[in-house]
N, CA, C and O atoms as CSV, one atom per row, in Angstrom:
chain,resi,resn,atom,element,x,y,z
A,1,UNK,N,N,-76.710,9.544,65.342
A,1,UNK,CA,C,-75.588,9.759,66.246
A,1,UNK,C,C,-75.211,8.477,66.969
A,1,UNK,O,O,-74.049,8.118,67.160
A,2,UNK,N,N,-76.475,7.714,67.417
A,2,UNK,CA,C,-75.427,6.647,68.069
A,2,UNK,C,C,-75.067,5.481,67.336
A,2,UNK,O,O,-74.397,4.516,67.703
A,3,UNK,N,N,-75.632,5.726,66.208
A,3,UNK,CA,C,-74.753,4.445,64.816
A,3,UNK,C,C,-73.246,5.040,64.990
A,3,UNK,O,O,-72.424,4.164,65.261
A,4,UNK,N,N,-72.763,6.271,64.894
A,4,UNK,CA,C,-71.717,7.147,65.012
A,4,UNK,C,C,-70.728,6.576,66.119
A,4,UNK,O,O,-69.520,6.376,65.986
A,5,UNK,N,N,-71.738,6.301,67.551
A,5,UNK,CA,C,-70.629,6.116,68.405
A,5,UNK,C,C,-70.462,4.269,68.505
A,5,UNK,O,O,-69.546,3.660,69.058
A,6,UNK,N,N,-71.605,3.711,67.815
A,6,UNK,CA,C,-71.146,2.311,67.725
A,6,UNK,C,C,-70.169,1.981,66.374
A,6,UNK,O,O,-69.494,0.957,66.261
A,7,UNK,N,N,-70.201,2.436,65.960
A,7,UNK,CA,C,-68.985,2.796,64.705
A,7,UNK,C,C,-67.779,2.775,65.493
A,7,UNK,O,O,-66.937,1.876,65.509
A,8,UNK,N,N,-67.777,4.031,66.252
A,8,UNK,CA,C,-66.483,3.963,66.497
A,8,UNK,C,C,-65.812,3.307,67.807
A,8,UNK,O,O,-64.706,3.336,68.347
A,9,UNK,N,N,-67.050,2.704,68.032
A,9,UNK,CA,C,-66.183,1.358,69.241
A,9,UNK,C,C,-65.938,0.224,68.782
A,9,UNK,O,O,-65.225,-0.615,69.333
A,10,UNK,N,N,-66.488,0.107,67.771
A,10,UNK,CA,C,-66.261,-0.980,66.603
A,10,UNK,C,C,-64.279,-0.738,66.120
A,10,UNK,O,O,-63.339,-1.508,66.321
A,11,UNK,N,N,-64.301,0.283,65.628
A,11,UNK,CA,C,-63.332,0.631,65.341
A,11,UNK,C,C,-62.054,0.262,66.653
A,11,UNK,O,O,-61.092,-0.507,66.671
A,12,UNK,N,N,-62.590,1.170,67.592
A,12,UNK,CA,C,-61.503,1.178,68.941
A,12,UNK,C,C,-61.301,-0.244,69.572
A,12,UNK,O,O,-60.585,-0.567,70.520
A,13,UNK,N,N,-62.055,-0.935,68.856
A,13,UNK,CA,C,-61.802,-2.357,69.448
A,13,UNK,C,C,-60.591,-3.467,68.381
A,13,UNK,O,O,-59.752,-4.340,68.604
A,14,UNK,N,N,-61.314,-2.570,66.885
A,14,UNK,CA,C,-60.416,-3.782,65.881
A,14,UNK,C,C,-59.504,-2.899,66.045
A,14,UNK,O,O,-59.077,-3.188,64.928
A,15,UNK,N,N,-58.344,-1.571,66.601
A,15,UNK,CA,C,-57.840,-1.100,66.199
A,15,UNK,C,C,-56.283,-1.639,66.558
A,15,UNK,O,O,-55.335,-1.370,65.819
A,16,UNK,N,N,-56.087,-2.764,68.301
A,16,UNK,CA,C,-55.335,-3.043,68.384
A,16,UNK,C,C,-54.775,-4.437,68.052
A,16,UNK,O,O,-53.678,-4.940,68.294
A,17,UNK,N,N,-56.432,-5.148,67.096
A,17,UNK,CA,C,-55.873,-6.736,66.596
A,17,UNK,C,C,-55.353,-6.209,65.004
A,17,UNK,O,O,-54.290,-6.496,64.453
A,18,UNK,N,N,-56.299,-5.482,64.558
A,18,UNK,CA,C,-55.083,-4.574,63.598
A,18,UNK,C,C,-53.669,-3.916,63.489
A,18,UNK,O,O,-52.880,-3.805,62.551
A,19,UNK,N,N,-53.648,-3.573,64.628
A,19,UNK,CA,C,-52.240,-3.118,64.938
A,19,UNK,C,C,-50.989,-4.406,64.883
A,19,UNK,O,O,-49.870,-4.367,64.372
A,20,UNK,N,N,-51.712,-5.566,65.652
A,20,UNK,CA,C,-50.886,-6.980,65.562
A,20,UNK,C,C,-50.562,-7.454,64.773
A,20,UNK,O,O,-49.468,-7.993,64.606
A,21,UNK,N,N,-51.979,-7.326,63.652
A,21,UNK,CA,C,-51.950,-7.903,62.208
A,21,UNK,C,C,-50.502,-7.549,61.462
A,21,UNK,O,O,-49.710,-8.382,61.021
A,22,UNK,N,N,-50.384,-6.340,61.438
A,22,UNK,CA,C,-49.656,-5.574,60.692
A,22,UNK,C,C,-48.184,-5.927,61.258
A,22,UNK,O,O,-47.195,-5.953,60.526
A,23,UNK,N,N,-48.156,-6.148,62.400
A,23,UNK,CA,C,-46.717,-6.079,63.215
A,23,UNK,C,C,-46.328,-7.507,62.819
A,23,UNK,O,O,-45.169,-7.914,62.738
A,24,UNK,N,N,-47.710,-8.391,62.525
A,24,UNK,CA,C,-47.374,-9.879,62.826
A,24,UNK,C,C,-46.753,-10.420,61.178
A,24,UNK,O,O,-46.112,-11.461,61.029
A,25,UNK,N,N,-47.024,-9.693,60.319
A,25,UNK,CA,C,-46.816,-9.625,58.479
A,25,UNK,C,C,-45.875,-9.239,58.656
A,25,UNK,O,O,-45.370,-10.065,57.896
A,26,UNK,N,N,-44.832,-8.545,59.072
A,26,UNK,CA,C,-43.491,-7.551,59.465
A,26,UNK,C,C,-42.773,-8.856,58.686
A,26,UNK,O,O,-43.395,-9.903,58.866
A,27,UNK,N,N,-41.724,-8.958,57.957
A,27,UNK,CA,C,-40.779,-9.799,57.342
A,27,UNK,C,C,-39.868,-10.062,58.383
A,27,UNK,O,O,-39.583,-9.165,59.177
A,28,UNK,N,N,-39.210,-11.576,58.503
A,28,UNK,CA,C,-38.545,-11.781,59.498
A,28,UNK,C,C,-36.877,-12.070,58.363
A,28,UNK,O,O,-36.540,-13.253,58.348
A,29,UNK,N,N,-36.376,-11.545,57.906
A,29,UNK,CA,C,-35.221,-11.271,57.490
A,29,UNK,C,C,-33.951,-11.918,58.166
A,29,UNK,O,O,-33.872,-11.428,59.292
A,30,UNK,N,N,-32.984,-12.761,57.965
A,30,UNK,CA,C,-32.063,-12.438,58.978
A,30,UNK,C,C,-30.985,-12.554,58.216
A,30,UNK,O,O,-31.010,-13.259,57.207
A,31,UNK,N,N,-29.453,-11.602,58.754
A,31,UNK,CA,C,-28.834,-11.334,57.638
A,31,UNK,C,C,-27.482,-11.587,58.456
A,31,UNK,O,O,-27.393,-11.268,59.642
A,32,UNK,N,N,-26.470,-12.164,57.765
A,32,UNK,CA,C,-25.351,-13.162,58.590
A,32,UNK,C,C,-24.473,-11.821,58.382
A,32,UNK,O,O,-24.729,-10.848,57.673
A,33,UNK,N,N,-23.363,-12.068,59.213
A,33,UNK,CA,C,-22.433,-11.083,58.688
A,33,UNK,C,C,-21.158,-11.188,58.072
A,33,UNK,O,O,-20.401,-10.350,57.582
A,34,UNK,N,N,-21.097,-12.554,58.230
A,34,UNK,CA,C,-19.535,-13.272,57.598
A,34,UNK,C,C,-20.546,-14.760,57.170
A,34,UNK,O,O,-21.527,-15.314,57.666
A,35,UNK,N,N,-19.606,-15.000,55.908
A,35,UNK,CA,C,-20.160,-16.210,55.180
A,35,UNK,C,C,-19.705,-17.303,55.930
A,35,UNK,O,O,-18.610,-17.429,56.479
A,36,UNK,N,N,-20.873,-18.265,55.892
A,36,UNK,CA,C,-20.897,-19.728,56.492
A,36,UNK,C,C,-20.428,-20.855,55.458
A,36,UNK,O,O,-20.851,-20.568,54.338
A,37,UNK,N,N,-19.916,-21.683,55.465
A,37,UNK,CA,C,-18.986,-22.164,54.593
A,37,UNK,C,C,-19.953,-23.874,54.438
A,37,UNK,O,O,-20.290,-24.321,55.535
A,38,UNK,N,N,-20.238,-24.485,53.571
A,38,UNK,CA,C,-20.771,-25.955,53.369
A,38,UNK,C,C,-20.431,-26.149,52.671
A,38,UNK,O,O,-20.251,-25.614,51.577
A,39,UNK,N,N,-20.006,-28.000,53.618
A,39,UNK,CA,C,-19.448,-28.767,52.749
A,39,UNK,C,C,-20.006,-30.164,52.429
A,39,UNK,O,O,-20.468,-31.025,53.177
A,40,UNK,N,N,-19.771,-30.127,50.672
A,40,UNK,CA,C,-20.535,-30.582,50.399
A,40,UNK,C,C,-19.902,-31.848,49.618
A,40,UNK,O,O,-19.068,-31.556,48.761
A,41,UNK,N,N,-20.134,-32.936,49.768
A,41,UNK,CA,C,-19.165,-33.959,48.288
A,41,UNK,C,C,-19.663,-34.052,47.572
A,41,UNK,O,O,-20.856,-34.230,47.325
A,42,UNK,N,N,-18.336,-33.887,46.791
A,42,UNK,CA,C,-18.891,-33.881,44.983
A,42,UNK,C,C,-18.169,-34.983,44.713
A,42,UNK,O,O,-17.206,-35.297,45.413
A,43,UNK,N,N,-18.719,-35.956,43.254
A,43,UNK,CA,C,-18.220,-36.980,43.094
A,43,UNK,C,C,-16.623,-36.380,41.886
A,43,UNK,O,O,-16.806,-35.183,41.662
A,44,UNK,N,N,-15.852,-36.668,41.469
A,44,UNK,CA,C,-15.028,-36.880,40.681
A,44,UNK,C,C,-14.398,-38.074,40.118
A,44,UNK,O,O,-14.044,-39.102,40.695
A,45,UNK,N,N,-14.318,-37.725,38.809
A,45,UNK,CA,C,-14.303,-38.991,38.340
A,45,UNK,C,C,-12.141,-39.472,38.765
A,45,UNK,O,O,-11.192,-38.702,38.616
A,46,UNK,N,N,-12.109,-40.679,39.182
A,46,UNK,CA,C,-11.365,-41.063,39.788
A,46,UNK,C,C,-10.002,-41.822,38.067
A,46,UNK,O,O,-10.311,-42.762,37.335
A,47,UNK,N,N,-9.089,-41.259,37.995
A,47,UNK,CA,C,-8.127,-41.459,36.230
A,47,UNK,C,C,-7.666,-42.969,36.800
A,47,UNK,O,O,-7.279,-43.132,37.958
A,48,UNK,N,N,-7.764,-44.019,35.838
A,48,UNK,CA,C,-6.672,-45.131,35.228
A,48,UNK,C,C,-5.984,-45.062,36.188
A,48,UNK,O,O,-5.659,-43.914,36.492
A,49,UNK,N,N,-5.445,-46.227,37.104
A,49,UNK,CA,C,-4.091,-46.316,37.654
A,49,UNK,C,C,-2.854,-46.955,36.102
A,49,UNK,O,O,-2.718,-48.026,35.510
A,50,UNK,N,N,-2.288,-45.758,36.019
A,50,UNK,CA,C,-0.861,-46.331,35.474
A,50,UNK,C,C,-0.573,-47.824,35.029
A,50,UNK,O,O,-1.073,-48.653,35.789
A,51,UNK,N,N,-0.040,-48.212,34.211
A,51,UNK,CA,C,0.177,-49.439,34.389
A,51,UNK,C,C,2.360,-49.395,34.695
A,51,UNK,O,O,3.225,-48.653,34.230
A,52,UNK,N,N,2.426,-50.636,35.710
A,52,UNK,CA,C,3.193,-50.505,36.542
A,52,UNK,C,C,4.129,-51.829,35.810
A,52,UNK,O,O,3.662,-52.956,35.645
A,53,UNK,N,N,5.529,-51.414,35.426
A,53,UNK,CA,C,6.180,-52.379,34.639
A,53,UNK,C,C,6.853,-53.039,36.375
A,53,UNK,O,O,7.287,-52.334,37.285
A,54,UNK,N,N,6.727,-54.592,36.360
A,54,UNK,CA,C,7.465,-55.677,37.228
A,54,UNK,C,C,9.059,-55.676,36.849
A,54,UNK,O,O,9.672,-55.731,35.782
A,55,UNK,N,N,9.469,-55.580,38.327
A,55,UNK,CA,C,10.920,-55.977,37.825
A,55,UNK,C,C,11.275,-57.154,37.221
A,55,UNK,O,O,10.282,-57.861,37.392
A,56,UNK,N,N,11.978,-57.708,36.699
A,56,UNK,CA,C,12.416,-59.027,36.254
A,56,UNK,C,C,13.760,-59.392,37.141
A,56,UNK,O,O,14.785,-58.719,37.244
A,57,UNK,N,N,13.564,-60.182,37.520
A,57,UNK,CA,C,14.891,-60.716,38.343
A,57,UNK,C,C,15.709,-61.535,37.766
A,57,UNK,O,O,15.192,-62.200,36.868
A,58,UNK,N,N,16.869,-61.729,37.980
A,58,UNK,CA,C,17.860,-62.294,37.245
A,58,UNK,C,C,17.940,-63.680,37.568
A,58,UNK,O,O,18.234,-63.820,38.755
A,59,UNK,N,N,17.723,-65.232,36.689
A,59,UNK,CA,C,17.819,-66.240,37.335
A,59,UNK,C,C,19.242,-66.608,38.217
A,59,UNK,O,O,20.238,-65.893,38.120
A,60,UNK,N,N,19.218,-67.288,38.706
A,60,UNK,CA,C,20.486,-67.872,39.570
A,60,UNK,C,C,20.781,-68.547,38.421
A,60,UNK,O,O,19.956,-68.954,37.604
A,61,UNK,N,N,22.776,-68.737,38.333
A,61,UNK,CA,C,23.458,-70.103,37.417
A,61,UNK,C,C,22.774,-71.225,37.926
A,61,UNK,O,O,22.220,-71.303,39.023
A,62,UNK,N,N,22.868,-72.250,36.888
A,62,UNK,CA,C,22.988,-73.925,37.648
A,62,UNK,C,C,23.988,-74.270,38.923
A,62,UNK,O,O,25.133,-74.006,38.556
A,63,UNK,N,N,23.984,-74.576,39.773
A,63,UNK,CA,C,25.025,-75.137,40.817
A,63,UNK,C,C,25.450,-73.888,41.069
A,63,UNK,O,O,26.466,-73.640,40.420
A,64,UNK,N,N,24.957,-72.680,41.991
A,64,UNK,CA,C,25.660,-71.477,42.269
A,64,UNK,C,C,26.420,-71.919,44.260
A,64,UNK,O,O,26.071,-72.509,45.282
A,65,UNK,N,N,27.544,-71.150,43.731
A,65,UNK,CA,C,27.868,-71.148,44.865
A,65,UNK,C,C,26.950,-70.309,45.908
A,65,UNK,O,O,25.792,-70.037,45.589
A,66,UNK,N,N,27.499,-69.887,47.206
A,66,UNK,CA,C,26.639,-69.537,48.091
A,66,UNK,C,C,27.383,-68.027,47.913
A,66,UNK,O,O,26.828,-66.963,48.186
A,67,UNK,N,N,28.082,-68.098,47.651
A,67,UNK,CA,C,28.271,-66.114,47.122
A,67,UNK,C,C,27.864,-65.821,46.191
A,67,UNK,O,O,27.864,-64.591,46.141
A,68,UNK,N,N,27.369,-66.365,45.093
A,68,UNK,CA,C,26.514,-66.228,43.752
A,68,UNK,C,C,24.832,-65.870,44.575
A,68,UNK,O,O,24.051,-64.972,44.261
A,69,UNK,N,N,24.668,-66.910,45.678
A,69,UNK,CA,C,23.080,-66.777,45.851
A,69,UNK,C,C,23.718,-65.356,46.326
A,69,UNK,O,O,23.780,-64.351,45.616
A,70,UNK,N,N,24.158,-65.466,47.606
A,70,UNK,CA,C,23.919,-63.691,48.600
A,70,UNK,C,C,23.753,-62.687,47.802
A,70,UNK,O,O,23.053,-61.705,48.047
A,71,UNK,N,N,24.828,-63.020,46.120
A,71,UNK,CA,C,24.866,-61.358,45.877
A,71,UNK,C,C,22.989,-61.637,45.013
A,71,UNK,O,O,22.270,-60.759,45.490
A,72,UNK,N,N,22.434,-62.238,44.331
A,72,UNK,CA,C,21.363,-62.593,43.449
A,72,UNK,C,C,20.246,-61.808,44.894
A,72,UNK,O,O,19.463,-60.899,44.615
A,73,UNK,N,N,20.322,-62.122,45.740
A,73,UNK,CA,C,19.413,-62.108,47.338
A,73,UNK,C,C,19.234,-60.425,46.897
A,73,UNK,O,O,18.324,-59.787,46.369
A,74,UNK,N,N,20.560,-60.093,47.394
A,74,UNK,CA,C,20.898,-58.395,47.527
A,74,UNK,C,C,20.410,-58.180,46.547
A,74,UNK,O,O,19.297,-57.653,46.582
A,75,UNK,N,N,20.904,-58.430,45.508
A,75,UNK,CA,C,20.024,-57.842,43.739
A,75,UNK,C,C,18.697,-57.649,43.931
A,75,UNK,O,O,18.058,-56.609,44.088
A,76,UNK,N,N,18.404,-58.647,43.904
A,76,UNK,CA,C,16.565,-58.811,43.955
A,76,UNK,C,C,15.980,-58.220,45.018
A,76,UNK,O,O,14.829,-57.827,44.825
A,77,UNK,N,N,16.563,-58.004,46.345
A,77,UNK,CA,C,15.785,-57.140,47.538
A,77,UNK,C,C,16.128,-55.972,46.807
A,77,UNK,O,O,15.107,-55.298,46.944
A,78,UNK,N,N,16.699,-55.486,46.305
A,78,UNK,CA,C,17.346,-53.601,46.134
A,78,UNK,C,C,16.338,-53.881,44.828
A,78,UNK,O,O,15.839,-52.759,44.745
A,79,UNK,N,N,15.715,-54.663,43.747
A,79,UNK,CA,C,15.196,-54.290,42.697
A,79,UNK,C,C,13.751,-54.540,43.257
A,79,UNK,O,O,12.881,-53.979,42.590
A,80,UNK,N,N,13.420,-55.072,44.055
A,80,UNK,CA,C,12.151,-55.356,44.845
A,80,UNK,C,C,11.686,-53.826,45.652
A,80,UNK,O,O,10.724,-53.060,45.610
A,81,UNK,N,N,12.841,-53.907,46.302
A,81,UNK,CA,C,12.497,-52.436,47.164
A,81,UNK,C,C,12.454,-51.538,46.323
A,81,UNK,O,O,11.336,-51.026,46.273
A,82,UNK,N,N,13.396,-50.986,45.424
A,82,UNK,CA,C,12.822,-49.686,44.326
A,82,UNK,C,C,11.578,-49.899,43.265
A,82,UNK,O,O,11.043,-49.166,42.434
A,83,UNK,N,N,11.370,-51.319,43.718
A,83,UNK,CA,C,9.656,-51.278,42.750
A,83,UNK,C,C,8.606,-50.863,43.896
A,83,UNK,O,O,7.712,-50.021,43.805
A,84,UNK,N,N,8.924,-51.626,44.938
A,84,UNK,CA,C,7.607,-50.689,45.891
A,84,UNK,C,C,7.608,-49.576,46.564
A,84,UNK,O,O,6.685,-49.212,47.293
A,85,UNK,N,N,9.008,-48.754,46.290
A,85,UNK,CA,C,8.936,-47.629,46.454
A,85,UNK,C,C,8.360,-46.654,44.976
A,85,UNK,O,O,7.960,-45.490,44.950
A,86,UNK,N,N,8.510,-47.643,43.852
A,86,UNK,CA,C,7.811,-46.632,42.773
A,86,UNK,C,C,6.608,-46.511,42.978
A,86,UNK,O,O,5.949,-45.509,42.702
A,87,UNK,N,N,6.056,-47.880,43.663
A,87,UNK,CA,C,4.420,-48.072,43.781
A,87,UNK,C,C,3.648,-47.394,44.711
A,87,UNK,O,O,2.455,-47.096,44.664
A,88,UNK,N,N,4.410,-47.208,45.485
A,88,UNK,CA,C,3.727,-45.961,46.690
A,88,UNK,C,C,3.995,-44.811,45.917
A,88,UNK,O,O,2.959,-44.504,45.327
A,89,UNK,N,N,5.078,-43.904,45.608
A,89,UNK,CA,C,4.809,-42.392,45.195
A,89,UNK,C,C,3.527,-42.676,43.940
A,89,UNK,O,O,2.821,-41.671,43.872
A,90,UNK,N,N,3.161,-43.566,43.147
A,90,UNK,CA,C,2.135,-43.845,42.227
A,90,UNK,C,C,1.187,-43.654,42.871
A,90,UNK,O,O,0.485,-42.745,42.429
A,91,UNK,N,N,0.637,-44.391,44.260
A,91,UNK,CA,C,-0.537,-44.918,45.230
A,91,UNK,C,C,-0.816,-43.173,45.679
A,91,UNK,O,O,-1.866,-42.632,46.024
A,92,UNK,N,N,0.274,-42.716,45.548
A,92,UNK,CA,C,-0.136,-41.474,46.604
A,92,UNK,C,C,-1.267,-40.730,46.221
A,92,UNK,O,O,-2.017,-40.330,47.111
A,93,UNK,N,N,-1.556,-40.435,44.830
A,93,UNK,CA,C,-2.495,-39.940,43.966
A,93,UNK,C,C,-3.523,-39.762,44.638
A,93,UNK,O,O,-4.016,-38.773,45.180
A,94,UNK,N,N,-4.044,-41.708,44.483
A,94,UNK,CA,C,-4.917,-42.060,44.857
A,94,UNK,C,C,-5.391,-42.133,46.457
A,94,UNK,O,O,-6.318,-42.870,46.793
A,95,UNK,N,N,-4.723,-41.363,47.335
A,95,UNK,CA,C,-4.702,-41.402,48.909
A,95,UNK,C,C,-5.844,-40.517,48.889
A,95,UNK,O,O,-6.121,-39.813,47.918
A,96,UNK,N,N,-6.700,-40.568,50.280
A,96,UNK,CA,C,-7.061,-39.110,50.700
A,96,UNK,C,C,-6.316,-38.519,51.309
A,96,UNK,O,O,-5.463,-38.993,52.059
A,97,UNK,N,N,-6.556,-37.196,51.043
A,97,UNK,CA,C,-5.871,-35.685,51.228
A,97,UNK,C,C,-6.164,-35.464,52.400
A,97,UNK,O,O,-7.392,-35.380,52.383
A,98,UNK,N,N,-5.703,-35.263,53.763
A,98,UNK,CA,C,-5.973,-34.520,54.714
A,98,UNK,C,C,-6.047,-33.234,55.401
A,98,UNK,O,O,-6.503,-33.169,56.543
């Protein structure tokens, strides 16, 4: 009989680090409720820039008058400016995106 009652104080003693044990193994789970979004860079491979035809400008005559240069000036700024305006909508490609 008293193996019986040391038995069971044995017991009444492991019964509440057992109880912990069990609570302390409990899975800690945690579960989102709307998706979290990461961002991450990825490389891509970056295409050939185009190749970009130069305007050619028109030489000046020999001995031009000075209304021969102005209008040659105007020519060449207006064929200058629509080449670097081709070269930017080209460039844009290659911009980052914001």
């Amino acid at each position: 009989m008293n193996s019986l009652i040391l038995e069971k104080r044995h017991l009444l003693k492991l019964l509440p680090i057992s109880i912990l044990l069990v609570i302390g193994c409990k899975p800690t789970t945690v579960y989102v409720e709307k998706p979290v979004e990461v961002k991450v860079m990825v490389p891509v491979p970056c295409p050939q820039p185009p190749v970009i035809k130069r305007p050619v400008l028109k030489p000046l005559p020999p001995n031009p008058t000075p209304s021969q240069v102005a209008e040659a000036a105007l020519r060449s700024m207006a064929e200058v400016m629509g080449y670097a305006e081709q070269l930017e909508v080209l460039l844009d490609a290659y911009r980052e995106k914001k």
